[in-house]
N, C-alpha and C positions, 0 to 999 in steps of 0.2 A: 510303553510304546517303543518298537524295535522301527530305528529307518535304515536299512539296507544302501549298502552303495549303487549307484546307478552309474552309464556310461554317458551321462550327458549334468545336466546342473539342475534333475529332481530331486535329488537334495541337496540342500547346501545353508548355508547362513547365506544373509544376505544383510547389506548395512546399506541403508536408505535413511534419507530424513534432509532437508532441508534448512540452511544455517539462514538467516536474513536481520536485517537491523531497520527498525526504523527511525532515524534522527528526526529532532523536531525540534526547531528555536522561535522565538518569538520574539518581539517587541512592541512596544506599545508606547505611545506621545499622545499628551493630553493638557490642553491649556483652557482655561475656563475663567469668565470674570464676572462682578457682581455691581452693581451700579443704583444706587436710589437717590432720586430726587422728590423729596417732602412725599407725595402719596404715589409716585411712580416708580418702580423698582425694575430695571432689566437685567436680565443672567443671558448667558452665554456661553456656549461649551464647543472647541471643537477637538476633535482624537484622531488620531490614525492606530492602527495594528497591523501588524504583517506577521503571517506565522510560513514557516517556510517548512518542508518535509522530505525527507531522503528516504527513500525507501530502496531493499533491495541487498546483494550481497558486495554490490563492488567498491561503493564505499570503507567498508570495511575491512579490504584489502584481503579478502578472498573470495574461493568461488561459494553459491550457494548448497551446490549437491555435487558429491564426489561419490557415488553407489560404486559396492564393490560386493563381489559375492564369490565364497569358497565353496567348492563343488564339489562334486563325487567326493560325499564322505559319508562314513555310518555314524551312529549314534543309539544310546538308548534312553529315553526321559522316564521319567517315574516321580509317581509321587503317594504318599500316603495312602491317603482314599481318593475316592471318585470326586469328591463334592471341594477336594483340599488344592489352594493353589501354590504350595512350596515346591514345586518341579524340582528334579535332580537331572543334570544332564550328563550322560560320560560316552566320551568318543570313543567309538571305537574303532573304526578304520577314516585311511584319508591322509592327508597333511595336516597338521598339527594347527588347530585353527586361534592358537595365540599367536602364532608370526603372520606378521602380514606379509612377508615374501609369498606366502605361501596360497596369498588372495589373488583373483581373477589368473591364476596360471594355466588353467585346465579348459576353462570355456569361452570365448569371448561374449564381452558385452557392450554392446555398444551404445550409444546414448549416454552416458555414464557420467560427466561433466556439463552445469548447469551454472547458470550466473547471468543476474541482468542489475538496473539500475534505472530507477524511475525517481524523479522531484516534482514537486508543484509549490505553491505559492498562494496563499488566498492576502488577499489586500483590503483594510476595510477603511473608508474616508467618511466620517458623521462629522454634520455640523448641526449646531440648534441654537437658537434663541427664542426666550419669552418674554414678555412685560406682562406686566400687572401693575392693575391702576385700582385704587382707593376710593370710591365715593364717599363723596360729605353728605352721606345719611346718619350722625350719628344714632338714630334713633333703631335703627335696623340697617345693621354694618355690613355694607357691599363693596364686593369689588367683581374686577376684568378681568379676564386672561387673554392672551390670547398669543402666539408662538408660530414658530415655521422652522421644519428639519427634514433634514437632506441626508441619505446613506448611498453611497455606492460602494461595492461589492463587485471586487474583481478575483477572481479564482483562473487560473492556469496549471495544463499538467502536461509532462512529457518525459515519455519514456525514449532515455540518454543511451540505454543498450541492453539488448536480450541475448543469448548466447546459448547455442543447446551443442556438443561433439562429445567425441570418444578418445579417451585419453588410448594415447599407444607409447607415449614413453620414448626414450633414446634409443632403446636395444628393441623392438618387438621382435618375437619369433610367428613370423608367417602372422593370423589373426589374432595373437596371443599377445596382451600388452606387457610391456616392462610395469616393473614394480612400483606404486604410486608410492611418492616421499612419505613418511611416518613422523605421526605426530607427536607429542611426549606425553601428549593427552590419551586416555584411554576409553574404552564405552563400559558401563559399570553396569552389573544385572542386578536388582535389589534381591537382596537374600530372599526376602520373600516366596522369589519367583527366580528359580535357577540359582538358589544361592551357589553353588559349588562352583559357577563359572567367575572364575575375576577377569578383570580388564581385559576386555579383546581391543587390540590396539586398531586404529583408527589413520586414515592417512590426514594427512596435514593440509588444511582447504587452503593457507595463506602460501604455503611453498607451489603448487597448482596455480594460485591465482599470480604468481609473479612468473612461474614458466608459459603464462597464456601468453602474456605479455614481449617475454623472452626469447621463447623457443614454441612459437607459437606448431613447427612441426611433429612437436609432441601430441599434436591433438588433430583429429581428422571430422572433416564436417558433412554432409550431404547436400545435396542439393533440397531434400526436402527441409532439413534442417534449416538450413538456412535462409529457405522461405519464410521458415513457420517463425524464427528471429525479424525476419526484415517487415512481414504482417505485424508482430508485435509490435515495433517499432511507430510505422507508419499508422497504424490504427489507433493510437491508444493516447493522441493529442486532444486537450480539451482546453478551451477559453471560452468563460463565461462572466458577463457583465449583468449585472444587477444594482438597478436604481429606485432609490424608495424616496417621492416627494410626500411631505403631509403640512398641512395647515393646519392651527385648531382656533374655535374663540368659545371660553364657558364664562360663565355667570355664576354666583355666589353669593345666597344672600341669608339674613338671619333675623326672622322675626319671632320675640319670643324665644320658646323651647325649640319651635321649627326650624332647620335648617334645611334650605332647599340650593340644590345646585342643578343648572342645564346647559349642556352645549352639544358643538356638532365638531367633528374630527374627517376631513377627508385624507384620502392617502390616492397616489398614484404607481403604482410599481408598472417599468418599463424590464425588460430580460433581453439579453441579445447575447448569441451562444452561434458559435461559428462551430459549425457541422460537418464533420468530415463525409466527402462524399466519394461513394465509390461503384466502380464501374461493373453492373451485374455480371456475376460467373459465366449465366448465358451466352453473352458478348463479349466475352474476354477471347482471344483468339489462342491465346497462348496455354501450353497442356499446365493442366493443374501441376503444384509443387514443384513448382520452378521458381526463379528469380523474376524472370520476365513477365509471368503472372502476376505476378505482388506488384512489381512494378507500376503494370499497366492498371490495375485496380484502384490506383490512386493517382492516377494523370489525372483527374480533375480537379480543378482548386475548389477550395471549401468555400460554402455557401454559408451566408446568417441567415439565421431564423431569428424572427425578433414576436415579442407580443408585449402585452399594456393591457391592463386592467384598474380599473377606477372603484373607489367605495367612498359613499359617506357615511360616517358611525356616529348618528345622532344616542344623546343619553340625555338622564335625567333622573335625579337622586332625592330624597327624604329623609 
């Protein structure tokens, strides 16, 4: 396969892919106690856990997507036979596409820098206790059950920040960005497939994510852009509560080889989930892909929704 040079960026290498981390700690508290008197015995447990979750690239002290693509160059690929996937690749016109000076010089690209930051929280509170009590049957050995437990279930999410521009650098020429920092790291092609290319160098996602911070006019944003950031933002908040009551009382008894056991278990689950509400497109005054758009689409405060559902779970055993 022969690729020709063109006067625009139909061919080129292109380096995409997206960096992200998801952290996640947890804890967990648990106290429980045991109590018998002669044929009455009560237990007792209560726990908490909270698991917490980062997701995203800015934790991690860079951006998530730094795309960079070298353009107008030739090349020829080849490989064995039809059916073989060991590609050889050799350039043959172009800049020299192991130096990254030599990346995004010829075309602009914009969108190019990506980076956002989301966390949540789910929280869980159980408590329970049971007794059992002993009848003086010795003849046919029974006893009681019977308990009460409670779980709530809080879950929260909120996304901290989305970020979409286009890198232009300290020096751009006219559309044309300055050189992104270089990383010491490289992007490796497995022999397999292009063995003959080694490391094409890679820009540096954590030197980008301290110049956003620094020299924030190395990067240029749009107005659409920065809707489609501020919709992420505002959209993507979640709080939801979840409560589970239940009671139970079984029986237990043994006559002979038979052992028969019956009871009934009710449970109540309540859910309450605060709903982001937003104000249809229709009725939005403002033109799409703007700020004042996004804005106005979420002038209304969030509403709950709540529901409740009830069960009895009668049983009974042999």
């Amino acid at each position: 396969m022969v690729a020709g040079p063109v006067a625009n960026n139909g061919t080129r290498i292109e380096q995409t892919g997206g960096h992200g981390d998801k952290k996640t700690d947890t804890t967990n508290l648990a106290f429980s106690f045991v109590y018998r008197l002669r044929s009455l015995t009560l237990d007792a447990q209560t726990s908490y856990s909270r698991a917490r979750q980062q997701n995203g690239s800015e934790h991690m002290g860079m951006v998530a997507n730094a795309d960079l693509q070298l353009t107008r160059i030739s090349y020829i690929a080849e490989r064995p036979s039809i059916g073989s996937p060991a590609w050889t690749f050799t350039q043959t016109g172009g800049a020299n596409w192991s130096d990254l000076n030599n990346y995004g010089r010829n075309d602009a690209q914009a969108g190019n820098i990506a980076t956002s930051r989301s966390r949540s929280k789910t929280q869980q509170f159980v408590d329970q206790i049971n007794a059992r009590y002993v009848l003086p049957f010795s003849e046919m050995p029974t006893f009681v059950k019977t308990g009460l437990f409670n779980k709530l279930t809080v879950r929260d999410r909120e996304q901290l920040s989305a970020y979409t521009g286009t890198w232009v650098g300290p020096t751009p020429t006219g559309a044309i960005a300055s050189v992104m920092p270089s990383s010491i790291a490289d992007f490796r092609i497995a022999p397999a497939w292009g063995g003959n290319i080694y490391g094409l160098p890679v820009p540096n996602k954590s030197a980008l994510n301290d110049l956003l911070r620094t020299n924030p006019a190395y990067f240029t944003t749009t107005e659409t852009q920065r809707a489609a950031s501020l919709d992420t933002i505002l959209g993507s908040n979640q709080d939801i509560e979840e409560t589970v009551n239940a009671a139970y009382v079984l029986g237990n008894t043994k006559l002979g080889k038979w052992q028969f056991q019956g009871g009934v278990r009710y449970e109540n689950t309540e859910t309450e989930n605060k709903v982001i509400e937003r104000v249809p497109d229709a009725r939005n005054p403002f033109p799409a892909n703007t700020i004042n758009r996004i804005l106005y689409r979420y002038t209304p405060d969030r509403s709950t929704n709540s529901g409740e559902y009830h069960v009895w779970l009668p049983r009974t055993s042999t």
